[in-house]
C-alpha positions in Angstrom: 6.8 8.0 4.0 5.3 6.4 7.0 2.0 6.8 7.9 1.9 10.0 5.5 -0.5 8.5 2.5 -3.4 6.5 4.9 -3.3 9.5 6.9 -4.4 11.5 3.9 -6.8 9.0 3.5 -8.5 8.7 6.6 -8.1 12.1 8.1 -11.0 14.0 6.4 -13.5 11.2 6.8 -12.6 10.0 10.4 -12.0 13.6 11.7 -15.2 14.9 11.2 -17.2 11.8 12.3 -15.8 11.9 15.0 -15.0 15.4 16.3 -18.6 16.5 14.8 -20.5 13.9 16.4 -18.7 14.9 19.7 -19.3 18.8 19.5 -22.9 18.1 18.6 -23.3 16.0 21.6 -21.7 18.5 23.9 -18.6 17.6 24.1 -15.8 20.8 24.5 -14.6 21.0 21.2 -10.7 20.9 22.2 -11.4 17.9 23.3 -13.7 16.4 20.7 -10.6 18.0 17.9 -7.8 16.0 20.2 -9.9 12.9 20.0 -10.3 12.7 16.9 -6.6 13.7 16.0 -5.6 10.8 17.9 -8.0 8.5 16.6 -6.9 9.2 13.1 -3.4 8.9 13.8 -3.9 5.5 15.5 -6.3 4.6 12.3 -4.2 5.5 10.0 -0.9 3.7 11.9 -3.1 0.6 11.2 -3.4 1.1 8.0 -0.3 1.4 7.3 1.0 -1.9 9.3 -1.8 -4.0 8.5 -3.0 -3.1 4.8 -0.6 -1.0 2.8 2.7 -2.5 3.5 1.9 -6.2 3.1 -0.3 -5.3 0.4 2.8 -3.3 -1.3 5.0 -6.1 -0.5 2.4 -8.8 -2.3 2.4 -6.6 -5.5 5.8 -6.2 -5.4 6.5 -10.6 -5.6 3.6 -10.4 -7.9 5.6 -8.1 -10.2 8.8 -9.7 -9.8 7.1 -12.9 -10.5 6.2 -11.4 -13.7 9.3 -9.6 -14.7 11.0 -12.7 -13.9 8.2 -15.1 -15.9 9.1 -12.4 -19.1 12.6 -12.8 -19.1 12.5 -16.6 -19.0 10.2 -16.0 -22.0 11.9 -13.8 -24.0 15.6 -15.9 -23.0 13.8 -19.2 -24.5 12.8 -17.1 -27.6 15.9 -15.8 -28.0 17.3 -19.2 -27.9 14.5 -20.4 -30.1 15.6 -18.1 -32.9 19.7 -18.9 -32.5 21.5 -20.2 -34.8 22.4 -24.2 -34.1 25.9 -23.4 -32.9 24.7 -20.5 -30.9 22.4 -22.7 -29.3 23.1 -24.0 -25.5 24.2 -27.7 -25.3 21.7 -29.8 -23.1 
């Protein structure tokens, strides 16, 4: 839940980028390491807010859309396929 799956995604990458480059430039290495934790946690907060959850909700009306689209479909066929007094009046 939460932030758990774009922190597994960003972690790796953005940790050691970030805490590497640091340490290599002489930065203490408890610091560089908190840096970076914090960075990734912020990165992948954004993530979350601004590209998995409204992409999850877009593919979820995209899917309803289709499950919806399917019934309709598969109501007319039925319909199609009825005998004449099974048939809805119009």
């Amino acid at each position: 839940g939460g932030i758990s799956y774009s922190l597994y995604l960003v972690h790796h990458t953005i940790a050691q980028a970030v805490a590497g480059t640091l340490i290599l430039n002489g930065y203490p290495t408890m610091f560089s390491v908190a840096l970076a934790v914090v960075l990734v946690l912020l990165l992948a907060a954004a993530v979350t807010k601004w590209v998995s959850r409204p992409a999850n909700t877009y593919l979820r009306q995209v899917w309803n859309h289709h499950q919806e689209q399917k019934r309709v479909q598969q109501d007319t066929s039925k319909q199609n396929f009825a005998a004449p007094s099974e048939r809805p009046k119009t």
